[in-house]
LUMNU-418581 format. One line per 10 residues: number of its first residue (from 1); for each residue y, z, x of N, C-alpha, C. Coordinates in steps of 0.05 Angstrom, whole numbers, plus 5000, padded with zeros to 4 digits. Each point is the difference from the previous one (the first is absolute). Example, Ala and Ser with C-alpha at 12.3 -4.5 7.8 and 13.67 -1.06 7.14 Angstrom:
1) 4886,5156,5264,5024,5000,4982,5024,5000,5018  5021,4986,4993,5024,5001,5016,5022,5014,4985
END
This chain:
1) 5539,5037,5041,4990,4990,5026,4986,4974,4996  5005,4977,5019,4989,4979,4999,4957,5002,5008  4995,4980,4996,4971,5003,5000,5002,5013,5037  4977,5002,5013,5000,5004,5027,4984,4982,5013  5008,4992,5025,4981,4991,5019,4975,5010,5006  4972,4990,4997,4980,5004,4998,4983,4990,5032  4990,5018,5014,4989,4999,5033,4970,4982,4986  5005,4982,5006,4965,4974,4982,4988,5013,5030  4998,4996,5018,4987,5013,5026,4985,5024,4994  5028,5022,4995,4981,5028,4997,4978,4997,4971
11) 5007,4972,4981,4989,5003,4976,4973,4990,5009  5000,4972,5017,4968,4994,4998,4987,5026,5017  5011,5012,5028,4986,5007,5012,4986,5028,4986  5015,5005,4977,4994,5028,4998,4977,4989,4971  5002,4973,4982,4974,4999,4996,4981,4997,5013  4999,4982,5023,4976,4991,5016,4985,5024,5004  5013,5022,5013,4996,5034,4999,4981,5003,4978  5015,5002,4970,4987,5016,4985,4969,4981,4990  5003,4978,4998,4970,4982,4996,4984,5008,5027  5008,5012,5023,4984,5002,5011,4984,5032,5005
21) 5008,5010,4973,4988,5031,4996,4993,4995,4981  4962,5008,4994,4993,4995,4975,5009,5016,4979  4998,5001,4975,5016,5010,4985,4976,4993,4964  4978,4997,5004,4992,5008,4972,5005,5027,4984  5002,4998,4976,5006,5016,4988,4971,5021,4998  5021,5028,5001,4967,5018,5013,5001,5006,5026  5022,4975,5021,5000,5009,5029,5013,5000,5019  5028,5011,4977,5023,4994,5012,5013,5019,5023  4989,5023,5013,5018,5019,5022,5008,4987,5016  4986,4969,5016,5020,4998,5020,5021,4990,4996
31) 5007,4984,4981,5015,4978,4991,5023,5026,4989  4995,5015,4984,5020,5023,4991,5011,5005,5024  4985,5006,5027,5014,5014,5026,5010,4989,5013  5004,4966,4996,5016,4985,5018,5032,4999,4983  4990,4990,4975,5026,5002,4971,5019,5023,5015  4983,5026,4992,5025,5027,4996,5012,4994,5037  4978,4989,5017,5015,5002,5037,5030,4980,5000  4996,4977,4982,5023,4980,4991,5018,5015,4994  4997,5008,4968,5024,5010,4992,5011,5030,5022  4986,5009,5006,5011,5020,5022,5024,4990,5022
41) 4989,4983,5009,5017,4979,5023,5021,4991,4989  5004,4994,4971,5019,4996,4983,5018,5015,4987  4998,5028,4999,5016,5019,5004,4987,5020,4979  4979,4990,4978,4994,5019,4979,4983,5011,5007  5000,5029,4989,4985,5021,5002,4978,4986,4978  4967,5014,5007,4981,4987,4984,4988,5030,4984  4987,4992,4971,4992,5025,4991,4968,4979,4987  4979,5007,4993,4977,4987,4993,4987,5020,4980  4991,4986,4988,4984,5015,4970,4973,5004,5021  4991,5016,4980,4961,5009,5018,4981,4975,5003
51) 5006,4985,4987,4976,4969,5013,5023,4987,5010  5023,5002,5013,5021,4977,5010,5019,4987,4990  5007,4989,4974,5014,4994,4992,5031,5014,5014  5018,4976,5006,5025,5007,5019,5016,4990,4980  5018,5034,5009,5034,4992,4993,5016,5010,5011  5020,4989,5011,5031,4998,5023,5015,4992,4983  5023,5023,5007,5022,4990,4986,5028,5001,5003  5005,4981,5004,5032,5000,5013,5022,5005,4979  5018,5018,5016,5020,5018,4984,5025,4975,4991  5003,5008,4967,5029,4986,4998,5013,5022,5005
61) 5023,4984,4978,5025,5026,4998,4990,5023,4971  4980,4992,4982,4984,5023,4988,4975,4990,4994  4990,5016,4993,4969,5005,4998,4992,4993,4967  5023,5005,4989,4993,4994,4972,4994,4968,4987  4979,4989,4982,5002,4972,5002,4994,4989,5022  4970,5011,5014,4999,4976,5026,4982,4988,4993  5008,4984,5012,4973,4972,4997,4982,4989,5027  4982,4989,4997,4978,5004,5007,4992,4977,5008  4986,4991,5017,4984,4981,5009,4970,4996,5017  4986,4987,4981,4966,5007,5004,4983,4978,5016
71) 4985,5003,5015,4978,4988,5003,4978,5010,4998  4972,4983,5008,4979,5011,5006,4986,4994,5026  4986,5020,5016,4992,4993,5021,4977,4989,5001  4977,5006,4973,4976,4997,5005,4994,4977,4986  4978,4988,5009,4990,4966,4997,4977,4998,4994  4988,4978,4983,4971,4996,4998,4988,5006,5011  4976,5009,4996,4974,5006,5018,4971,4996,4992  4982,5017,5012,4979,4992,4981,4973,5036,5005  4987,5003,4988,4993,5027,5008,4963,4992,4995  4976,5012,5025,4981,4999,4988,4990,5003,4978
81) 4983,4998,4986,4989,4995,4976,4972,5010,5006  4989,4988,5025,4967,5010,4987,4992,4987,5033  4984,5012,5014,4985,4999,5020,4970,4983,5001  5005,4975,5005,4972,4982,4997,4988,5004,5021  4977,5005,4980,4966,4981,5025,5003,4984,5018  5008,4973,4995,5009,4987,5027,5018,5009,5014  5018,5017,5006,5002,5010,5012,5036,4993,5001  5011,4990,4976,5022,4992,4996,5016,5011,4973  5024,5002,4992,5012,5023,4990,5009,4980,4969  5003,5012,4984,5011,4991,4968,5022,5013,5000
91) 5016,4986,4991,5027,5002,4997,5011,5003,4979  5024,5023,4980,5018,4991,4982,5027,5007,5015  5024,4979,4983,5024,4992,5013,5013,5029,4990  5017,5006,5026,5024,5010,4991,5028,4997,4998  5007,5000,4969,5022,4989,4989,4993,4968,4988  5011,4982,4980,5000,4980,4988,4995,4970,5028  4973,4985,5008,5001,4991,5015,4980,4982,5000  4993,4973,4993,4985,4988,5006,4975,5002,5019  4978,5000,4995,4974,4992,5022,5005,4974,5017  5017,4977,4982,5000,4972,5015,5010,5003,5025
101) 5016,5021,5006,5027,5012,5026,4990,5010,5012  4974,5015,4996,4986,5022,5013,4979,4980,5017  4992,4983,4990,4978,4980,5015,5002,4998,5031  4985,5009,5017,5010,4981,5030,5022,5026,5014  5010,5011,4989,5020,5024,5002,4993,5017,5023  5018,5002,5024,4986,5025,5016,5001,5022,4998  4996,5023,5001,5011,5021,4992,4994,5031,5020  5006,5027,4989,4993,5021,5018,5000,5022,4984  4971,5015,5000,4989,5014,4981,5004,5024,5006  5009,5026,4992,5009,5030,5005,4978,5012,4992
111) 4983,5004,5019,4980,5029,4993,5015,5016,5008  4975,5028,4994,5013,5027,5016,4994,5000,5027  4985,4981,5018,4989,5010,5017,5025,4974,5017  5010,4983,4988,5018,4982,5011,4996,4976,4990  5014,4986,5012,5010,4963,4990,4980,4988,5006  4994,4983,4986,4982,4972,5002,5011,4977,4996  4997,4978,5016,5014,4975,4999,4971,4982,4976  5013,4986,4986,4973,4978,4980,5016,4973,4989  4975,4993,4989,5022,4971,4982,4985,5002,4968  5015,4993,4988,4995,4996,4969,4987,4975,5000
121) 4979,4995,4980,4983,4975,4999,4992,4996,4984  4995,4975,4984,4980,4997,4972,4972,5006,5005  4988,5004,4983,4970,5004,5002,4983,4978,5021  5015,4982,4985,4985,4977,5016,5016,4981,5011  5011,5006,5029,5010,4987,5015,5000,4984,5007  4969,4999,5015,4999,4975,5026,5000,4966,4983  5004,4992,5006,5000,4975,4997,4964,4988,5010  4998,5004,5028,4971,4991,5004,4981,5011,4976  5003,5026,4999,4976,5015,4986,4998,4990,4966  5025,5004,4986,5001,4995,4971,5012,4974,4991
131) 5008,4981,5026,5013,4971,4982,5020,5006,4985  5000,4988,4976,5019,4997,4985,4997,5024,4983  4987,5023,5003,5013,5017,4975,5019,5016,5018  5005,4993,5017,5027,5018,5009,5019,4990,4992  5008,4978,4989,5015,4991,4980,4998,5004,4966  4984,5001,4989,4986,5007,4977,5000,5030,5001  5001,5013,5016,4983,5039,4995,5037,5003,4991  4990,5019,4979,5029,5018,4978,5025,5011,5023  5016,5004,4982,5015,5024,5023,5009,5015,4979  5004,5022,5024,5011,5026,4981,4979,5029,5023
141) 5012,5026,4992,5000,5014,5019,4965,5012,4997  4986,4985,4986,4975,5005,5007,4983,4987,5009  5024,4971,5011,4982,4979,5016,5011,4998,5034  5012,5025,5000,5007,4995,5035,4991,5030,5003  4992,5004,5029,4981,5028,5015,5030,5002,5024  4991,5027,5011,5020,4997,5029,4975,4995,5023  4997,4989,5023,4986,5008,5018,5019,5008,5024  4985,5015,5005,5015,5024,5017,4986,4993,5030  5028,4996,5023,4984,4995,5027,4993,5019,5004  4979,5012,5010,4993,5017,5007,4959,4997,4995
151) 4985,5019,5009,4972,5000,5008,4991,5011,4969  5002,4983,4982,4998,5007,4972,4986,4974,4979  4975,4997,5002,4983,4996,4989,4982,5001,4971  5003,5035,5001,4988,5010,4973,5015,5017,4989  4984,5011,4981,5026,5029,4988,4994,5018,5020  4978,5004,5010,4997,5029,5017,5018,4997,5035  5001,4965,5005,5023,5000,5016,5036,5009,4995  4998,4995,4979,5034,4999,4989,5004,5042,4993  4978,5006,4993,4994,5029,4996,5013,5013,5030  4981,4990,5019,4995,5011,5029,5036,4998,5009
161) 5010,4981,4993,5034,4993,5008,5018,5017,4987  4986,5011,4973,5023,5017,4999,5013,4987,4967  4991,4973,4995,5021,4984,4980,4980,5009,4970  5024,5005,4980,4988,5012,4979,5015,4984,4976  4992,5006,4979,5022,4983,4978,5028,5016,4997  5011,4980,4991,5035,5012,4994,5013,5000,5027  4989,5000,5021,5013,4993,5027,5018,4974,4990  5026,5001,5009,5021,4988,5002,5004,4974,5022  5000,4973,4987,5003,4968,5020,5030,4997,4993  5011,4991,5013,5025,4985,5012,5001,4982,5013
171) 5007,4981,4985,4995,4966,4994,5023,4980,5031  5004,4994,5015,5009,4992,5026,5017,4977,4984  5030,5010,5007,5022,4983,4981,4999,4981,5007  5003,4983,5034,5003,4977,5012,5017,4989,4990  5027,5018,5021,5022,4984,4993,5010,4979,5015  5021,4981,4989,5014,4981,5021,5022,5008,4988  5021,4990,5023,5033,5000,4998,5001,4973,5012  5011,4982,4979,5003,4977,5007,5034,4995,5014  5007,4978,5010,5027,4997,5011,5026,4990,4971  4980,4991,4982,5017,4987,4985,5009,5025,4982
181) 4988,5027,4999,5001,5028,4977,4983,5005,4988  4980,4986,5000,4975,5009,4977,4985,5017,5012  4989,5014,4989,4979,5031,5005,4976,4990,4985  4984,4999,5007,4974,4993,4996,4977,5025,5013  4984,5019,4977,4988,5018,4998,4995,5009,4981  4978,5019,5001,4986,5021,4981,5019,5016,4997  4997,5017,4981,5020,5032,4999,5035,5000,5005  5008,4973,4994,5025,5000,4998,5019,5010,4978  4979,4998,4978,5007,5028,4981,4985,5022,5003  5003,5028,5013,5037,4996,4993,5012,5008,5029
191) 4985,4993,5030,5015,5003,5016,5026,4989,5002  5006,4970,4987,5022,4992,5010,5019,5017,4983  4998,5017,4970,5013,5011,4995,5016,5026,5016  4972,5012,5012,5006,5017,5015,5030,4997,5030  4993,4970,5015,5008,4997,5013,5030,4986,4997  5002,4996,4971,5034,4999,4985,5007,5013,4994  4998,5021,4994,5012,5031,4993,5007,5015,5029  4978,5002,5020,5012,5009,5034,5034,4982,5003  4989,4972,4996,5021,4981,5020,5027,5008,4985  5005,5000,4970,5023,5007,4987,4997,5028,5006
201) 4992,5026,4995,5006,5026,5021,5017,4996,5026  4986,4981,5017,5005,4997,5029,5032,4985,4994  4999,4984,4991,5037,4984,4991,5016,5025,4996  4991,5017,4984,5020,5021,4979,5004,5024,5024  4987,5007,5011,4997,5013,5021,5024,4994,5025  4988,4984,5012,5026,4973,5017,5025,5002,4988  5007,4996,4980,5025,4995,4982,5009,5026,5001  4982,5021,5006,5024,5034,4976,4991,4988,4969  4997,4983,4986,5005,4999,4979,4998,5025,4983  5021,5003,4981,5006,5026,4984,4982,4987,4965
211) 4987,5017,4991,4996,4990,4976,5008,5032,4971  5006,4995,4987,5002,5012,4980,4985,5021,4995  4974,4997,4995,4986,5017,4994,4971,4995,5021  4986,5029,4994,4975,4992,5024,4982,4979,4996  4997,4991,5021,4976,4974,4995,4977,5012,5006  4967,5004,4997,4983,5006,4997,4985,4971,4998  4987,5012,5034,4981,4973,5013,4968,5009,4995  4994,4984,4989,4972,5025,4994,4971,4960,5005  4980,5023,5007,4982,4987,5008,4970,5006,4987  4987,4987,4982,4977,5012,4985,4982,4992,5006
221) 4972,5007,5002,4970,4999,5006,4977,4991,4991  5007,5002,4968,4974,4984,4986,5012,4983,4979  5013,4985,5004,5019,4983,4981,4982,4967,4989  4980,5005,5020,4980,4971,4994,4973,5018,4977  5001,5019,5004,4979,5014,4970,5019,5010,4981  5028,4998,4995,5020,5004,4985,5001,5031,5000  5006,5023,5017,5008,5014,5000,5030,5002,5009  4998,4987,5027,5033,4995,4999,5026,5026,5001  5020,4984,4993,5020,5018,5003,4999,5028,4972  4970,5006,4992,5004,5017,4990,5004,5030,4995
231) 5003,5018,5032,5004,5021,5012,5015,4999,5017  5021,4982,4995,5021,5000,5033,5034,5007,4988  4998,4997,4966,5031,4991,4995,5016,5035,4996  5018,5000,4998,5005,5031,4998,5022,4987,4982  5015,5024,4983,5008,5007,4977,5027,4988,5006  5012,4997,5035,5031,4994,4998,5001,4971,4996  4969,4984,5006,5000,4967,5010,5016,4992,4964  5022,4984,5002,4995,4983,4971,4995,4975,5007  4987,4988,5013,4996,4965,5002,4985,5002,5030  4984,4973,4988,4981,5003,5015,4997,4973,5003
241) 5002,4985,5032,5000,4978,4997,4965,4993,5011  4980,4989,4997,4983,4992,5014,5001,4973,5021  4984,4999,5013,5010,4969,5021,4969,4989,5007  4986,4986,4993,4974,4996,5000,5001,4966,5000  4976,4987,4993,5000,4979,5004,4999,4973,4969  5010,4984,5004,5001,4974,4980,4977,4991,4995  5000,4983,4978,4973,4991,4995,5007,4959,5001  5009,4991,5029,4989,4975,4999,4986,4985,4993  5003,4986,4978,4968,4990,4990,5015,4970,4972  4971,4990,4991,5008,4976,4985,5010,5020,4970
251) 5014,4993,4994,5021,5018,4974,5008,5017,5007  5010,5004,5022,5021,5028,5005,5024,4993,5015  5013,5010,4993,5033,4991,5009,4999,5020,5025  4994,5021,5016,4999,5005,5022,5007,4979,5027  5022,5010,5020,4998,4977,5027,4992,5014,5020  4987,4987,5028,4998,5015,5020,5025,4998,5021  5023,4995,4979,5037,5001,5019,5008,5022,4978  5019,5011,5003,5013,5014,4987,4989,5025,4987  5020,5015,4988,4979,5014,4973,4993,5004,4986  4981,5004,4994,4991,4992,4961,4998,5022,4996
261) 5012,5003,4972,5003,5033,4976,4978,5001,4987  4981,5012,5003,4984,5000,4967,5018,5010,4985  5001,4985,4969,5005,5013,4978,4977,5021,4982  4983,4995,5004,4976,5013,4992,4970,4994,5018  4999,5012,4998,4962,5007,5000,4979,5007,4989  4974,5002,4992,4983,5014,4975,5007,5020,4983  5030,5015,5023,4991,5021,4984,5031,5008,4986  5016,4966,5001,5015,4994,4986,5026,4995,5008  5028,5003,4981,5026,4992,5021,5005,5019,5023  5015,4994,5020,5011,5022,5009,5032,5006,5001
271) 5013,5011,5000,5023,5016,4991,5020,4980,5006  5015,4993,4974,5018,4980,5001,5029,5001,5015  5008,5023,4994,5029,5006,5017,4993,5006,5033  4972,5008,5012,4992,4995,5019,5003,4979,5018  4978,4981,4988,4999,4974,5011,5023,4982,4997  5017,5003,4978,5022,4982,4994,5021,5011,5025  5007,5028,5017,5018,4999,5007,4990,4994,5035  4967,5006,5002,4985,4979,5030,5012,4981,4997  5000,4982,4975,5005,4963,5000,5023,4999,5003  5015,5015,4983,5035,4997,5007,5012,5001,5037
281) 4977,5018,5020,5003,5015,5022,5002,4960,5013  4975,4988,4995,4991,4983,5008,5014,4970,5002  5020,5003,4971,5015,4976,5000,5025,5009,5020  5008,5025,4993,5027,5022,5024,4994,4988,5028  4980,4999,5006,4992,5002,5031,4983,4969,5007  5005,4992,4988,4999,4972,5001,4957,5003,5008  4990,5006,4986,4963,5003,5012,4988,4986,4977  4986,4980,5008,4978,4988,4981,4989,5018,4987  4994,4992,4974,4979,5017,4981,4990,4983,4977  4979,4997,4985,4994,5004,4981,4985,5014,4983
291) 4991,4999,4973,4979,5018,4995,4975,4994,4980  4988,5014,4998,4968,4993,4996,4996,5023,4983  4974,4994,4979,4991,5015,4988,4969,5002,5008  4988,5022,5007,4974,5009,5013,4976,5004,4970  4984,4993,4999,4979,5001,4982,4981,5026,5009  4990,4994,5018,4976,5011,5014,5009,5022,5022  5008,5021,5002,5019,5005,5018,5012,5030,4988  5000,5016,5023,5016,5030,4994,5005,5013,5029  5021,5017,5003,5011,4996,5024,4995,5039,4997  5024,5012,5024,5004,5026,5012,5018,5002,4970
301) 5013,4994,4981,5011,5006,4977,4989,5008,4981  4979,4978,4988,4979,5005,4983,4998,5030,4997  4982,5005,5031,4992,5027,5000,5020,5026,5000  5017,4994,5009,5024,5015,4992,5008,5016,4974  5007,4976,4984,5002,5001,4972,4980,5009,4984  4973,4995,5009,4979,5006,4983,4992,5033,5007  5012,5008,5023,5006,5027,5006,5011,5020,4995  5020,4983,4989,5021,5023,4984,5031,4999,5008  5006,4983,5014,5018,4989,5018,5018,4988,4982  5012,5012,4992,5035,4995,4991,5023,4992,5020
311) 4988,4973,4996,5022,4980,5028,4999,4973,4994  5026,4983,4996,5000,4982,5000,4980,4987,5033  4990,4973,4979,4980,4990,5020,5012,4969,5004  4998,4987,5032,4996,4974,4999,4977,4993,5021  5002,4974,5002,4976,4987,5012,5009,4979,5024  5014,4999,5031,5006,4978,5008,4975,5001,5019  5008,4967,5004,4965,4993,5015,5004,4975,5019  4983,5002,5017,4997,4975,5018,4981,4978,4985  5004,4968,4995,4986,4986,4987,4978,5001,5023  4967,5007,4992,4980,4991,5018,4979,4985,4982
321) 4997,4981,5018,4978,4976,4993,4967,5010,5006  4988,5004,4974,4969,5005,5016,4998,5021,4997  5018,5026,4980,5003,5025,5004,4966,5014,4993  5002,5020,5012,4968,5011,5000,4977,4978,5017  5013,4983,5011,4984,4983,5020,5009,4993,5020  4993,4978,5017,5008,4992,5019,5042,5000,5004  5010,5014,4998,5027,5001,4989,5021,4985,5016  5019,4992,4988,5023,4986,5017,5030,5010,4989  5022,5007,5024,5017,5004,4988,5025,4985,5021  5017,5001,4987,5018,5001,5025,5030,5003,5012
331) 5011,5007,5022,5022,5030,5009,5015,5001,4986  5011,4970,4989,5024,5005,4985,5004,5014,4980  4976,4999,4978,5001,5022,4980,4996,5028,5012  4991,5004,5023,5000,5032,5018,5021,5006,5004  5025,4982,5003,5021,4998,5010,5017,5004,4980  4989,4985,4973,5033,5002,4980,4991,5035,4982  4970,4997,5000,4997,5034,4989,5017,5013,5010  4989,5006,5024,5018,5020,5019,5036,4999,5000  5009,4980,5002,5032,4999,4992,5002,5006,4968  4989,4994,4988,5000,5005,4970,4998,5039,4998
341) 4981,5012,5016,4994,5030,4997,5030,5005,5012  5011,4990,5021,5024,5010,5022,5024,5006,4976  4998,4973,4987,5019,4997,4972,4995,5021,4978  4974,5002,4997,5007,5024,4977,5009,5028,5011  4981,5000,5021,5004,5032,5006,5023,5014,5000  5025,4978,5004,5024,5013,4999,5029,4989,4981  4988,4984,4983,5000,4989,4985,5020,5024,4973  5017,5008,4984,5002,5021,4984,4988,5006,4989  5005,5029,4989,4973,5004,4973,5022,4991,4972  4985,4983,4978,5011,4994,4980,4998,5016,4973
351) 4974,5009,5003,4994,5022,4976,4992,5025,5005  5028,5013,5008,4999,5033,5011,4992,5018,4974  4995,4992,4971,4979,5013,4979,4968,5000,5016  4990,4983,5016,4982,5010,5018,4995,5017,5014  5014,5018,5013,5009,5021,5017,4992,5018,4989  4990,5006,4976,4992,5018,4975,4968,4992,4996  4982,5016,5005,4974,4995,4984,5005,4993,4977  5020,5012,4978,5004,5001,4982,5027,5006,4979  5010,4985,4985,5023,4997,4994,5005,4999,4972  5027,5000,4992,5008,4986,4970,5004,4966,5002
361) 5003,4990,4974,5008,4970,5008,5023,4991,5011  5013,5021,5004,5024,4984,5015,4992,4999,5033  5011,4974,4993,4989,4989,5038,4982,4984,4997  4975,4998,4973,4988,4982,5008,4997,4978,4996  4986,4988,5012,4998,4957,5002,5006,5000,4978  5004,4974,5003,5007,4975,4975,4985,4981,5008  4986,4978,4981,4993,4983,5008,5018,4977,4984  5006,4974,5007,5013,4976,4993,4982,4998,4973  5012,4997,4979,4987,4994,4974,5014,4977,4988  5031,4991,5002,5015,4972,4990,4990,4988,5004
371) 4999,4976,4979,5001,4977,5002,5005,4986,5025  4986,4978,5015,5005,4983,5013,5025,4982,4999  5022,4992,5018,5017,4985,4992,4991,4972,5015  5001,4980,4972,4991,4974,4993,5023,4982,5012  4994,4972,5014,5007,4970,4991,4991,4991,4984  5015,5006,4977,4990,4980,4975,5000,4969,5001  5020,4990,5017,5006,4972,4994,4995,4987,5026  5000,4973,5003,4998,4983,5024,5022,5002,5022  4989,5001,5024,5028,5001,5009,4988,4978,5027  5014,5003,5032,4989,4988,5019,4978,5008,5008
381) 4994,5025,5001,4974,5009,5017,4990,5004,4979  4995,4991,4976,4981,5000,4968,4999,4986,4997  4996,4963,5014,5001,4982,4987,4971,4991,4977  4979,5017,5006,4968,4997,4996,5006,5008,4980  5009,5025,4985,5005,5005,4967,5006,4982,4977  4985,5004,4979,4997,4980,4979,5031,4997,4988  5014,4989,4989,5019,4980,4993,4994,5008,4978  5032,5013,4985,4995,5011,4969,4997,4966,4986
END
């Protein structure tokens, strides 16, 4: 089957949707209850682990050897820390996240007794009051407080409200959808993942498309504290693709067009006959790609593997600029993911020794070990080579 037509409509609208349900990690039920209401509408039956983690899964023609496709729902956040005297809240981040991002930040704080609207702020704000050390004062998450709107003053006000430490903030994405494709927002990892995995469902859906074996749409919860896809995979998945975000930046081959492969990440390569037969999918179907190697960085795989998860793993991603900050991405890489997932999902299976937890060596990979074949000599398109 050729790649599929991809609805960019149903794709932005159904991120705009999900950035607009908070989603820190720690507070995810609503955002789980809109996910499983999607895929419902979509034709899959939904089944959820005891804290949420979702998986739907659409039938091939067997069950044996299915493969899998992950996101995560849940996003930075930040959780009380400690209840001040003045009457304003200390903060540590949740998940990997700068204080510089947090500055100025609006946000909405989950007690038990209900929501509080506040803003994140350095110690020393004002400009009238401190001059120039509001330029000079440190950053980092013990130099910004939350103040919380509300009739809260002291600790015995913030007491009287109900707000205690470990109460749960969710940071206000402020998104734009520009005309030209760019997405400009907070928490675009990993909503927009989320919202490329619906749009290719929604294509495959439309189509009838038939695929081989079952695909397994799964959706995970704490993937920004690296737990991740590590209670979701079951014994039939062999491959596991993740779809998360790029790392745009000065030394990284990541784009915010097309899609970029990680080859690795911290926690090392990821599966060669995997990713080589995405890339092959990509030149077939005519879709931009390149790929990138991630330093700093571990995805819904990681945790997988580090779980116990016997499954080939890859990594495709949207290139975002600013990742873990002010973020930028834009449709077209939303667009070529999603035709890229349309393409594998039905795509053949090549190494039916997978179909087997476990096997003899016959059936399995090979990897290319020959020699390279050389132009030894000058020719037209060699004219730059040295002259025996």
């Amino acid at each position: 089957m050729t790649r599929l037509s991809i609805d960019t409509d149903y794709l932005a609208e159904t991120l705009k949707a999900l950035l607009a349900i908070p989603s820190p990690t720690g507070y995810t039920d609503t955002v789980v209850r809109y996910v499983s209401a999607q895929l419902e509408q979509l034709g899959l039956p939904v089944e959820l682990t005891r804290r949420g983690a979702i998986r739907a899964i659409r039938r091939g023609r067997q069950d044996r050897g299915a493969r899998a496709l992950v996101s995560h729902l849940d996003t930075l956040g930040a959780q009380v820390k400690f209840v001040k005297d003045n009457g304003r809240l200390a903060l540590v981040p949740i998940g990997n996240w700068s204080a510089r991002f947090a500055e100025g930040a609006r946000a909405t704080l989950y007690s038990y007794s209900g929501a509080y609207r506040g803003t994140i702020l350095p110690l020393k704000s004002s400009g009238h009051t401190f001059n120039e050390e509001i330029d000079t004062s440190p950053i980092g998450w013990d130099h910004v407080e939350l103040r919380v709107d509300a009739l809260a003053f002291g600790r015995a006000d913030l007491d009287r409200l109900g707000i205690e430490v470990g109460d749960i903030i969710a940071i206000d994405p402020q998104p734009e959808f520009l005309d030209n494709g760019f997405i400009i927002s907070r928490h675009l990892d990993n909503k927009a993942g989320v919202a490329v995995m619906l749009a290719a469902l929604k294509a495959m859906t439309e189509a009838e498309a038939e695929t081989p074996v079952d695909i397994h749409w799964l959706f995970t919860i704490a993937e920004e504290v690296g737990v991740g896809a590590s209670s979701i995979i079951t014994h039939d998945v062999a491959s596991l693709v993740a779809v998360d975000n790029g790392t745009t930046a000065p030394g990284q081959n990541s784009s915010e067009f097309g899609v970029t492969f990680s080859m690795a990440d911290q926690t090392g390569p990821f599966d060669y006959h995997l990713t080589k037969k995405l890339v092959e999918l990509c030149q077939e179907h005519d879709i931009r790609y390149q790929k990138d190697v991630f330093r700093y960085y571990r995805s819904d795989s990681a945790s997988a593997i580090e779980a116990g998860a016997d499954v080939r793993t890859a990594l495709i991603t949207f290139g975002v600029d600013s990742s873990h900050g002010y973020e930028r991405i834009h449709m077209h890489a939303l667009r070529s993911l999603a035709e890229l997932i349309t393409a594998y999902a039905s795509s053949p299976v090549e190494i039916p020794r997978d179909y087997e937890e476990t096997a003899g060596v016959s059936g399995f990979t090979r990897q290319p070990t020959a020699e390279a074949e050389q132009t030894l000599t000058p020719d037209a398109e060699n004219t730059d080579l040295p002259q025996a």
